[in-house]
Wavefront OBJ file of the C-alpha trace (Angstrom):
o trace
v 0.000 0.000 0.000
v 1.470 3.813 -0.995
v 1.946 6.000 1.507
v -0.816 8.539 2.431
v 0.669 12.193 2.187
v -1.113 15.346 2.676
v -0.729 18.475 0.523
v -0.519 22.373 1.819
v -2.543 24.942 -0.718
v 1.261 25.877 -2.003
v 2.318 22.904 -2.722
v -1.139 22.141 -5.253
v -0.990 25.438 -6.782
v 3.116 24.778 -7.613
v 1.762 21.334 -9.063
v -1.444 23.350 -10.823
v 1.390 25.169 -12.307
v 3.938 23.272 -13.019
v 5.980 24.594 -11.005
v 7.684 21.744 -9.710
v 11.007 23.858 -9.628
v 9.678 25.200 -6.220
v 9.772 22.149 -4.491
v 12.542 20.517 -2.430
v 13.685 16.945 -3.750
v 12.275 15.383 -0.920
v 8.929 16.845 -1.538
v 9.609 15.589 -5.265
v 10.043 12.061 -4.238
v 7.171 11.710 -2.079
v 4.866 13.222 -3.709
v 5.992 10.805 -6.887
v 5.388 8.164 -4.640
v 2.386 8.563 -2.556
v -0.884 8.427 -2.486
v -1.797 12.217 -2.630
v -4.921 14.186 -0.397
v -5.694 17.415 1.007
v -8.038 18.520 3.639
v -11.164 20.231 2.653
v -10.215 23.405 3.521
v -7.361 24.156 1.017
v -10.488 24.309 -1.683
v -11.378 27.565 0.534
v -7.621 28.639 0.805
v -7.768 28.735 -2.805
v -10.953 30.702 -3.143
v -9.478 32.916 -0.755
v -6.617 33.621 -2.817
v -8.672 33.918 -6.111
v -10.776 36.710 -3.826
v -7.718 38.498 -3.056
v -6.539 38.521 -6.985
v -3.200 36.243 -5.763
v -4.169 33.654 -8.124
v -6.842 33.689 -11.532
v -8.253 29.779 -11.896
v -10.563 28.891 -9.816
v -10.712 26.450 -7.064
v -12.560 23.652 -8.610
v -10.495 24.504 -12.005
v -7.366 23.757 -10.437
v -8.644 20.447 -8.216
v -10.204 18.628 -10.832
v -7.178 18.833 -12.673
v -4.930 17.523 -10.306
v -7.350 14.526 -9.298
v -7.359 14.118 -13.561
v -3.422 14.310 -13.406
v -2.212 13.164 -10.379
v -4.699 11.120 -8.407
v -5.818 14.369 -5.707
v -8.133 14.060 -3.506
v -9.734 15.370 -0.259
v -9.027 13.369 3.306
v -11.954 11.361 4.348
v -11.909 12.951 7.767
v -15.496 14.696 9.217
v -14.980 18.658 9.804
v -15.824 17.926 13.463
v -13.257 15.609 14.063
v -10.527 17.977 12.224
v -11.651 21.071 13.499
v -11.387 19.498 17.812
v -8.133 18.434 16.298
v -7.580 21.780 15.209
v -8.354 23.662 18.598
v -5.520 21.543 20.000
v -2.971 23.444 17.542
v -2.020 26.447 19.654
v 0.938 27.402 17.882
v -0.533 29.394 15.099
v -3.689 32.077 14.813
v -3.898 30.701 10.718
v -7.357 29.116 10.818
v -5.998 27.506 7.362
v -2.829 26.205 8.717
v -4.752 25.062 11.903
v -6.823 22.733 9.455
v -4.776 21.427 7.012
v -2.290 20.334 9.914
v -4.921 18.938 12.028
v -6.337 16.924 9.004
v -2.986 15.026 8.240
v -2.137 15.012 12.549
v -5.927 13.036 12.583
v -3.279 9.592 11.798
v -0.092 11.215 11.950
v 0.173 11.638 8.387
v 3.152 13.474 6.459
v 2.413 17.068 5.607
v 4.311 18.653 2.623
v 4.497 21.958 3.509
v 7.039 25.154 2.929
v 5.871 26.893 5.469
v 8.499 27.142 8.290
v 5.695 27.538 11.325
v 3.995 24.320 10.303
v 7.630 22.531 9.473
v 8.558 24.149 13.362
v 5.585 22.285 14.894
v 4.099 20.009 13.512
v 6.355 16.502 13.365
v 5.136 14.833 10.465
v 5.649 18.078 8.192
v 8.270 17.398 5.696
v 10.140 19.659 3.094
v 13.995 19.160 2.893
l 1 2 3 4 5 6 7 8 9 10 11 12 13 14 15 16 17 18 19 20 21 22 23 24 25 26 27 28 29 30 31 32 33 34 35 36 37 38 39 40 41 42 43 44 45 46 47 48 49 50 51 52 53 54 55 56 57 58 59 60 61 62 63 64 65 66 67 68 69 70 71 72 73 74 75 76 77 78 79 80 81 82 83 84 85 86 87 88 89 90 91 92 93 94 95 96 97 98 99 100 101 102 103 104 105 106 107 108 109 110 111 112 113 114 115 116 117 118 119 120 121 122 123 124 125 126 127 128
């Protein structure tokens, strides 16, 4: 069986783009390997950033492609049990971060993730 690995909103839209320049070999290599999901929430990340004119596709544009391409799809976890998971992740105010974290910490599930707050505290984040 392939590993499970979760996916932070970055990380899909460097993969939407084809911008796989921007990620760290490791990231690379497991993501070539694995069995690929992301928590509910990044669809809202990315409709967030579409708002705020940071990115032009939208949302569902970019996720059905990946799930076409690479096999995407969302974690199987209920919202309840991420978001009590979630209120036990003090270490950042980022509702976003809170969630995606707390959907992969559910098992203990590798994170890909850039972002060094996530990387600082959560153990199962991964980059280099």
């Amino acid at each position: 069986m392939e590993n499970l690995i979760h996916l932070d909103t970055h990380v899909v839209l460097w993969l939407y783009s084809g911008e796989t320049r921007l990620l760290s070999k490791k990231a690379c290599e497991l993501i070539e390997e694995s069995t690929l999901c992301i928590s509910l929430i990044v669809e809202l990340e990315l409709e967030y950033l579409k708002e705020i004119k940071r990115i032009t596709v939208a949302p569902e544009k970019i996720l059905k492609a990946l799930k076409m391409e690479i096999g995407l799809s969302f974690c199987s976890h209920s919202f309840e049990i991420v978001v009590t998971e979630a209120c036990n992740l003090k270490w950042t105010r980022d509702p976003f971060d809170r969630i995606i974290t707390a959907s992969a910490s559910i098992n203990n599930i590798t994170l890909i993730t850039k972002d060094f707050t996530i990387l600082e505290n959560y153990k199962y984040a991964v980059w280099e």
